[in-house]
KEKE-3310 file (N, C-alpha, C; in steps of 0.2 Angstrom, whole numbers, plus 5000, padded with zeros to 4 digits):
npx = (5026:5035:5047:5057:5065:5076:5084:5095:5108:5115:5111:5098:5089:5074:5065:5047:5034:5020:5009:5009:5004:5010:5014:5020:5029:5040:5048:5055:5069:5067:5055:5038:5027:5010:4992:4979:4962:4950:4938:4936:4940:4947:4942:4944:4937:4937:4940:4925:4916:4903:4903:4889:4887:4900:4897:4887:4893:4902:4894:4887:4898:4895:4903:4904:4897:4892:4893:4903:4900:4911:4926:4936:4952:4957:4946:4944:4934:4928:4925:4913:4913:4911:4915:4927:4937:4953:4957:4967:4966:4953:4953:4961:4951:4939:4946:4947:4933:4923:4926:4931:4946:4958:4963:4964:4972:4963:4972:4978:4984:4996:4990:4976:4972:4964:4971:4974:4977:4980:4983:4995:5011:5029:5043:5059:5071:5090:5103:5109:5102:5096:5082:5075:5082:5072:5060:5060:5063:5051:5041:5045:5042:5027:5022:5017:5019:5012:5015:5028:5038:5037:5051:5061:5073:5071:5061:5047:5028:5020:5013:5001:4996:4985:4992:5007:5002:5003:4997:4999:5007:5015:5024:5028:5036:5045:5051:5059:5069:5078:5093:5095:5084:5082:5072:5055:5038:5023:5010:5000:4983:4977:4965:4957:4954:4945:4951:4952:4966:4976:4988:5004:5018:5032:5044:5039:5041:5056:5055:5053:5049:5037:5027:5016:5001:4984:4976:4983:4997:5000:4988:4979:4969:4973:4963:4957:4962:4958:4945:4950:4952:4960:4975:4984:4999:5008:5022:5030:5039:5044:5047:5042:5028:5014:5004:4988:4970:4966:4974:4979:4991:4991:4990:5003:5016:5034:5047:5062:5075:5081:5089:5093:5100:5092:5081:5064:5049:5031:5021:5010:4998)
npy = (5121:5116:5117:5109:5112:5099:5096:5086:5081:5083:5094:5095:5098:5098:5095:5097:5091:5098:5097:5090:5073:5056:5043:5031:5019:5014:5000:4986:4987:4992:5003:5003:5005:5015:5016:5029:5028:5037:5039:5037:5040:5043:5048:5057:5060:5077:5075:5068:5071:5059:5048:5051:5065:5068:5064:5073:5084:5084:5085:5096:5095:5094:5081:5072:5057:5051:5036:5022:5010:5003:4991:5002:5013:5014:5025:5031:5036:5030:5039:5038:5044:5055:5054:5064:5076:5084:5079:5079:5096:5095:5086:5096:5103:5098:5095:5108:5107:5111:5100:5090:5081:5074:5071:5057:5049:5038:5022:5009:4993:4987:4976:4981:4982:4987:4999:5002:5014:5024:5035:5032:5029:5019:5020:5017:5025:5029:5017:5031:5042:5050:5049:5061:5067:5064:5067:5081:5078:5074:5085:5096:5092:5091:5080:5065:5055:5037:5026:5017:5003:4986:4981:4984:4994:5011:5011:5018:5020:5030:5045:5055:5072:5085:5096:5094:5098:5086:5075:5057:5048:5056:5062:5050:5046:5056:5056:5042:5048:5056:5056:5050:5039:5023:5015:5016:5014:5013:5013:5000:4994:4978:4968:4955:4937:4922:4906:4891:4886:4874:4862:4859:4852:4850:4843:4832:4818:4818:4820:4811:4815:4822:4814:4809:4815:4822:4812:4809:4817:4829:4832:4838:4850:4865:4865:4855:4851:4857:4857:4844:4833:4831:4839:4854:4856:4872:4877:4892:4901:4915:4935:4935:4935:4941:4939:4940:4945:4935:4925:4919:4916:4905:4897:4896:4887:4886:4896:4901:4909:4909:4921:4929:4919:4913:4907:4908:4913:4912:4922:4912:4915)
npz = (4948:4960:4976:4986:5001:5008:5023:5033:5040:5027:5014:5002:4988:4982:4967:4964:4954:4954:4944:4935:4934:4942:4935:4939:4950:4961:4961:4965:4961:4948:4938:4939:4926:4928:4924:4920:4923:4920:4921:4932:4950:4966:4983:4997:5012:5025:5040:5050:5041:5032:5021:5014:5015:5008:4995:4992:4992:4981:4970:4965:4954:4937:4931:4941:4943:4953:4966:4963:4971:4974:4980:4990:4993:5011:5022:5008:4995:4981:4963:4952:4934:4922:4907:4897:4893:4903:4913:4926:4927:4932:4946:4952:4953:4961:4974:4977:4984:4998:5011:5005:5007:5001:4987:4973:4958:4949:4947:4935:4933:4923:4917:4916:4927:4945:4952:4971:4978:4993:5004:5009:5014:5012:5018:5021:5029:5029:5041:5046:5046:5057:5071:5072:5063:5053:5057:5053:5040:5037:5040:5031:5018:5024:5029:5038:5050:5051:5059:5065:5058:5067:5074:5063:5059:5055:5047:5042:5042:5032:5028:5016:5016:5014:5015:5008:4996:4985:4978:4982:4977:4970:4980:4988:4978:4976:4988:4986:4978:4987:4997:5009:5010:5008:5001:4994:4992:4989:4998:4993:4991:4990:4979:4987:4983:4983:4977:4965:4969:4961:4968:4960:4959:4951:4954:4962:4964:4967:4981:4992:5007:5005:5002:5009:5010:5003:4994:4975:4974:4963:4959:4969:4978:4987:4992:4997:5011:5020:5032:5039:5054:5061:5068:5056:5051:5045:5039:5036:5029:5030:5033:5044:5055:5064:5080:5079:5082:5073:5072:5084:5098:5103:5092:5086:5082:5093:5082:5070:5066:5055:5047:5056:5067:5077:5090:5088:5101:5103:5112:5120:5128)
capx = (5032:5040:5056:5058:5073:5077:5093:5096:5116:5118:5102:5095:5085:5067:5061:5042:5031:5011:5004:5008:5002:5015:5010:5023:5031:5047:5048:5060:5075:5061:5051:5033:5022:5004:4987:4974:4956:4948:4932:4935:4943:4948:4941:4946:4933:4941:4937:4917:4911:4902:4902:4884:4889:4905:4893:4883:4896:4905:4887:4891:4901:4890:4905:4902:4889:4889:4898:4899:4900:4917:4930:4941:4956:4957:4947:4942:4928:4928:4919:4912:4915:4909:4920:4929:4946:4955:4955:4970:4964:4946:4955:4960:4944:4938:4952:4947:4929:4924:4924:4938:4955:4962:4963:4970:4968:4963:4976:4977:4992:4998:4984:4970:4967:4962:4977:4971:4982:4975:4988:5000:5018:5032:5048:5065:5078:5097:5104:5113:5097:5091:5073:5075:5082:5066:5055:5064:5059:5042:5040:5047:5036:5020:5020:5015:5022:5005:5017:5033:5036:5040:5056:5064:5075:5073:5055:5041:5022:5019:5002:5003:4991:4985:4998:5009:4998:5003:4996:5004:5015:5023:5027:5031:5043:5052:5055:5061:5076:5082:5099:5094:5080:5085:5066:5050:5034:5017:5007:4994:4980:4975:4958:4961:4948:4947:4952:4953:4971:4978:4995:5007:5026:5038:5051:5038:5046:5063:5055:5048:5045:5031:5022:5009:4997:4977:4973:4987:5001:4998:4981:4977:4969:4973:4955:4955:4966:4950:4940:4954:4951:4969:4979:4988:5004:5008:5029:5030:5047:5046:5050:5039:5023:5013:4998:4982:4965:4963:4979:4982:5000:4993:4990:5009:5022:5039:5049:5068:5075:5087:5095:5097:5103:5090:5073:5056:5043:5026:5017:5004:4995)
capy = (5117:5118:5117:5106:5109:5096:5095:5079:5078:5085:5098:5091:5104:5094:5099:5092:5094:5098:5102:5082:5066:5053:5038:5024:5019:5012:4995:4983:4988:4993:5007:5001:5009:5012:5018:5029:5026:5045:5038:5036:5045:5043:5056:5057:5067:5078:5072:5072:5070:5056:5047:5052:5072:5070:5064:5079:5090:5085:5084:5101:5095:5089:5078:5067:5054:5046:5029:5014:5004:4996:4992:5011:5015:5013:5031:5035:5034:5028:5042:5038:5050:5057:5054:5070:5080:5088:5075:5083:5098:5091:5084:5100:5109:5093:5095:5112:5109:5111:5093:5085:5082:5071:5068:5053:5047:5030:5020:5004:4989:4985:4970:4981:4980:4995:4999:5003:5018:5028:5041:5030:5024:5013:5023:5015:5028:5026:5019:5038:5046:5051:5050:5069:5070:5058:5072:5085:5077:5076:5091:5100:5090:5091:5071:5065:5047:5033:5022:5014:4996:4984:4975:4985:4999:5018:5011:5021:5020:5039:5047:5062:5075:5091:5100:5094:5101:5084:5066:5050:5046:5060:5061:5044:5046:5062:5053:5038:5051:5058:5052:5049:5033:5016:5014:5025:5012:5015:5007:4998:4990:4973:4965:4947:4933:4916:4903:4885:4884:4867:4863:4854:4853:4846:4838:4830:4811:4818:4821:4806:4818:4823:4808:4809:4820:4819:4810:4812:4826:4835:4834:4839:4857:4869:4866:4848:4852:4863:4852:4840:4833:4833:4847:4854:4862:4873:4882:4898:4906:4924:4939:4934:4936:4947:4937:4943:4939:4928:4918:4917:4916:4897:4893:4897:4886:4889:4895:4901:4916:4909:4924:4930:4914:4913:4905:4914:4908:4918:4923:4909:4918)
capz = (4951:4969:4979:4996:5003:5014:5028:5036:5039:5022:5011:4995:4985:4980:4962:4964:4949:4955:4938:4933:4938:4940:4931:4940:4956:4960:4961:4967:4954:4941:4937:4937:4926:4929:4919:4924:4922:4922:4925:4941:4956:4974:4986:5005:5013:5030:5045:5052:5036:5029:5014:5008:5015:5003:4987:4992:4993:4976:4967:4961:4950:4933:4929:4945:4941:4958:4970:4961:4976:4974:4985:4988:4997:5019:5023:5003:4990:4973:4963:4945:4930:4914:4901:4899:4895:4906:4920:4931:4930:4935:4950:4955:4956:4967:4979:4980:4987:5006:5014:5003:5010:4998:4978:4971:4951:4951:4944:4933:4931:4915:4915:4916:4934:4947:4958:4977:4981:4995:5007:5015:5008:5013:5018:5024:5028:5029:5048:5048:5049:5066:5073:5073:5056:5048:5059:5048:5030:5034:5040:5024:5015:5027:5027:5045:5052:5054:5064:5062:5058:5072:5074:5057:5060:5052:5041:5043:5035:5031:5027:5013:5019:5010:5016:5003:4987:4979:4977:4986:4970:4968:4988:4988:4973:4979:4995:4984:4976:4993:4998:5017:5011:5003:4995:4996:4991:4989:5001:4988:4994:4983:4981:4986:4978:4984:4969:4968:4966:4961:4965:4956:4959:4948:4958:4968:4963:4972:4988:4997:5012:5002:4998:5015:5007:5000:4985:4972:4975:4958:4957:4974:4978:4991:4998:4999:5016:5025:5038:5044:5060:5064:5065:5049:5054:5040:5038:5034:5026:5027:5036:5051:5057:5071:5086:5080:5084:5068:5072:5090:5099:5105:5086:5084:5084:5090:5073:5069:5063:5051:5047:5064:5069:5085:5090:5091:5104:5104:5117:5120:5135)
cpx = (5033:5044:5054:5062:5072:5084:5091:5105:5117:5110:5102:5091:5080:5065:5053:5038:5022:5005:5004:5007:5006:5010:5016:5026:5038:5049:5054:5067:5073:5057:5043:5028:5015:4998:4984:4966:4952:4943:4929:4940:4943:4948:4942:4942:4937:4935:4930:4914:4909:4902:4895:4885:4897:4901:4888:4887:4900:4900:4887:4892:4897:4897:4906:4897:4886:4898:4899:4900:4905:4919:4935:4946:4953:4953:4946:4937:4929:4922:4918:4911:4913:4915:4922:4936:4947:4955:4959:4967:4955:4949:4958:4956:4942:4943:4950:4938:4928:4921:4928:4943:4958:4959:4967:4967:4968:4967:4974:4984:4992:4993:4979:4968:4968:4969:4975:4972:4976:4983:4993:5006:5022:5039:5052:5072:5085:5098:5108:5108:5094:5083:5069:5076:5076:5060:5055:5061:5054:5039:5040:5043:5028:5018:5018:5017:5015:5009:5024:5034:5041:5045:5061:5066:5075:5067:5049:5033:5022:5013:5003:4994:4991:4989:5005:5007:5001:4998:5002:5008:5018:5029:5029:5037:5048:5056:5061:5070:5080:5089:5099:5087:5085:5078:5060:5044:5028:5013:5002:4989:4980:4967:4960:4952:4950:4946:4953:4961:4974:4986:4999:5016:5031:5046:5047:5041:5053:5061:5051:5045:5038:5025:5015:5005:4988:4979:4983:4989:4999:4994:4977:4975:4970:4967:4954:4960:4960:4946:4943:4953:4956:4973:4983:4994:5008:5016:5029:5037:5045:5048:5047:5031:5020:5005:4994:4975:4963:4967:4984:4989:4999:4993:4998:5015:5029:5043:5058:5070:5082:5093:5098:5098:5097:5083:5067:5052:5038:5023:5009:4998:4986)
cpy = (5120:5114:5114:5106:5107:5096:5091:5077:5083:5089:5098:5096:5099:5096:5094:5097:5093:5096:5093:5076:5060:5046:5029:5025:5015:5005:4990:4984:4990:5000:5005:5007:5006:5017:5022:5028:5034:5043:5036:5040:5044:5048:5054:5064:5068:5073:5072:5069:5064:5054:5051:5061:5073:5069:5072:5085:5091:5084:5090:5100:5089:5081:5071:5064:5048:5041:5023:5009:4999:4998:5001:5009:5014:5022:5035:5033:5035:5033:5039:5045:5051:5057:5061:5071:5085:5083:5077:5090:5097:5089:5090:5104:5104:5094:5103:5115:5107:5105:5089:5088:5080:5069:5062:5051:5040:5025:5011:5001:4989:4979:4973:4984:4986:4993:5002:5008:5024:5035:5039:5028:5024:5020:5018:5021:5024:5023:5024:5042:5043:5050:5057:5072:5068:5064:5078:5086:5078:5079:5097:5099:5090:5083:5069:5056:5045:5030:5020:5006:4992:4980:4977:4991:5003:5015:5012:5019:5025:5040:5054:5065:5081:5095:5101:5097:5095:5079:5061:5048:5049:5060:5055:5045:5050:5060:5048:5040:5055:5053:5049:5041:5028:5015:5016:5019:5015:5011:5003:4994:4984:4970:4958:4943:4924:4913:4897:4884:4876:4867:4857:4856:4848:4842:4834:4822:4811:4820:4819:4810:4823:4820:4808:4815:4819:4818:4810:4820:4831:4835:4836:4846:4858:4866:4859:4848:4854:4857:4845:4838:4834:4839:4848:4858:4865:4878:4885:4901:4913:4929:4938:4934:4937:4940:4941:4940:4935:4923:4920:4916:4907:4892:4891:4893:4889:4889:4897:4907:4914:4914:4928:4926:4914:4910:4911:4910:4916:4917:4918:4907:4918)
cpz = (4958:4972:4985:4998:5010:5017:5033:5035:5034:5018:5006:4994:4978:4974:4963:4960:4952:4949:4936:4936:4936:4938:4933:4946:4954:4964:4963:4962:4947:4942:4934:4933:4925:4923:4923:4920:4922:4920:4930:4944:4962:4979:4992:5006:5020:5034:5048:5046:5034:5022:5010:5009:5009:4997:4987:4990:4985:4969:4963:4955:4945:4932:4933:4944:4948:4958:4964:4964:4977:4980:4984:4994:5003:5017:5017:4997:4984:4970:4956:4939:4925:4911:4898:4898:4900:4911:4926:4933:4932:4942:4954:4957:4962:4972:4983:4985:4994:5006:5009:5005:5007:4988:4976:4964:4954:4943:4942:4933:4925:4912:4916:4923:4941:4954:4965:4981:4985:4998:5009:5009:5012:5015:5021:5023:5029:5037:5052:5049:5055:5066:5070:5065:5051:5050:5054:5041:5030:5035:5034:5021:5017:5028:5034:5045:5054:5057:5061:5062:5062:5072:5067:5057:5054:5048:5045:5039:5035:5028:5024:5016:5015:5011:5012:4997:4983:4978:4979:4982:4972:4973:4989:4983:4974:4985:4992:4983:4982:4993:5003:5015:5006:4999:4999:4991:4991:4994:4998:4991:4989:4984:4982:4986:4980:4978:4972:4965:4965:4960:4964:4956:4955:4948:4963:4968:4967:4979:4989:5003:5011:5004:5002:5014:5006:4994:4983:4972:4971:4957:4963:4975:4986:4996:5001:5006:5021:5027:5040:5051:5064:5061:5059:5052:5046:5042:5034:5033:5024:5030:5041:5052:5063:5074:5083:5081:5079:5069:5082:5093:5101:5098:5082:5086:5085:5084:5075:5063:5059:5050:5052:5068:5077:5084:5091:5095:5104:5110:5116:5127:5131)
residu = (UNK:UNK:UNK:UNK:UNK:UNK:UNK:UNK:UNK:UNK:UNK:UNK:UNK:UNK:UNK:UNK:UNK:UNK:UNK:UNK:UNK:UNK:UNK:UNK:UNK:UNK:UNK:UNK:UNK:UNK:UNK:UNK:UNK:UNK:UNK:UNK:UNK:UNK:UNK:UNK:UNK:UNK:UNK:UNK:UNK:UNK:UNK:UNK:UNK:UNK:UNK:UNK:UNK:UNK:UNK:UNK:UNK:UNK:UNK:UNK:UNK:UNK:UNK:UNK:UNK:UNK:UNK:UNK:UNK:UNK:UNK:UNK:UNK:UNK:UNK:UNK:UNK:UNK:UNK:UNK:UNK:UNK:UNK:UNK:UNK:UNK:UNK:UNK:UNK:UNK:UNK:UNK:UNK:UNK:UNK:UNK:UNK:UNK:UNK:UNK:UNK:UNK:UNK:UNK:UNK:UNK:UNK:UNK:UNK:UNK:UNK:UNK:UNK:UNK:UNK:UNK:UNK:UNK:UNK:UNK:UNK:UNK:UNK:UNK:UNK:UNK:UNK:UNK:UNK:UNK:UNK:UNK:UNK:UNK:UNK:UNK:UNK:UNK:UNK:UNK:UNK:UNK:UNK:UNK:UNK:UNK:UNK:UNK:UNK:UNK:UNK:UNK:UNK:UNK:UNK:UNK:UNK:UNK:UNK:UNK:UNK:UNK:UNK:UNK:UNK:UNK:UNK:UNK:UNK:UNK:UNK:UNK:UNK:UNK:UNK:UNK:UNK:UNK:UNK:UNK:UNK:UNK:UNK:UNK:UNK:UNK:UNK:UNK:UNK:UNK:UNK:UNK:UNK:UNK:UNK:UNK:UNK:UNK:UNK:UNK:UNK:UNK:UNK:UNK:UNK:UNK:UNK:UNK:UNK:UNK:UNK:UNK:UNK:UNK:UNK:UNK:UNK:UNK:UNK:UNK:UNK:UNK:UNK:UNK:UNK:UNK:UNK:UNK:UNK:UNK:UNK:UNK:UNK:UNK:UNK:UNK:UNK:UNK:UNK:UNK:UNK:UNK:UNK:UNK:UNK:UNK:UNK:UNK:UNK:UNK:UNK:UNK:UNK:UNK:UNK:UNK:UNK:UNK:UNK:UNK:UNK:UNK:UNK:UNK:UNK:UNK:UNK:UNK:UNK)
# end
């Protein structure tokens, strides 16, 4: 067990449990629980080292049986496991060999399916906390700022780092109970899978400004849209979107920021 007393305006005294492994995150008004798989693991080797000098280095251990080639965390490698008790602590003798920096168990959703959790997580403080007080938390903690997110006051991505002694849950959850944040995410990675979706809307009879479509509405797929000679202009509802090299500032119409009552024009230089 360990103590983090944080001060920021007001000092909250952190119980963080090391010895356990949290098994949920904190989800939009929910406590999401998740699964782990203990025959497998996510290793973050320090900096320098490569992945085949990490398999080398934790080859030691008989209970490692190698890569198996999947996708892993930004920066970590999926390792494969003997089937075995004891898996937390197995996880800390791995942590404690030269050339790992990071431990993570490899978690599952409730449908089975591999959750992508590498060092980063989501933070949104209060608009009372300072710059200087958000420097403060993560100091106590050992947590280091990976950047902040643009156009969205007092939310950070943050990046747990050995210095903690915990795993990104836990650090992500403790952040979560502070009084100075409004929500403390995981930053999850997902595997995304192309599919033929076919889509079908059920009020499409009330809305004639539909009807100019391919084929019939409800039976039409996503795909039958792909290699148009004429432009598709597609409207997007959501919090925004950033110019990048896949999607151009000249592929971008101007849009409308509904809730801030004002126009966007992108840079189409």
């Amino acid at each position: 067990m360990g103590t983090i007393r944080v001060c920021a305006g007001n000092c909250l005294f952190v119980l963080l449990a090391s010895a356990a492994t949290a098994q949920y995150w904190h989800g939009v008004g929910e406590t999401v629980p998740l699964a782990i798989d203990t025959t497998r693991v996510s290793v973050k080797p320090v900096g320098g080292f490569s992945t085949t000098e990490l398999e080398d280095a934790v080859s030691v251990l008989e209970r490692v049986t190698g890569a198996p080639g999947e996708e892993a965390p930004a920066g970590f490698v999926v390792l494969s496991l003997a089937a075995a008790p004891g898996y937390q602590e197995f996880l800390d003798t791995l942590g404690a060999i030269p050339g790992v920096d990071l431990v993570e168990p490899f978690y599952l959703d409730e449908s089975g399916q591999p959750v992508l959790n590498g060092d980063r997580f989501l933070v949104a403080f209060e608009e009372f906390v300072s710059a200087q007080a958000v420097d403060s938390i993560n100091e106590a903690f050992g947590v280091v700022v990976d950047h902040e997110i643009e156009g969205m006051s007092n939310v950070y991505v943050l990046k747990n780092t050995a210095s903690t002694g915990l795993q990104m849950l836990d650090v992500a959850n403790a952040y979560y109970d502070l009084e100075q944040t409004i929500y403390s995410h995981p930053d999850f990675r997902a595997r995304i899978s192309t599919t033929s979706y076919m889509l079908y809307d059920y009020y499409h009879n009330y809305q004639p400004q539909t009807k100019k479509v391919i084929g019939q509405f409800n039976s039409a797929s996503v795909w039958d849209f792909v290699g148009l000679e004429s432009p598709v202009i597609v409207a997007m509802l959501d919090d925004g979107l950033d110019v990048h090299e896949d999607l151009p500032g000249s592929r971008i119409l101007p849009g409308y920021d509904v809730a801030g009552s004002y126009e966007i024009n992108y840079d189409h230089d």
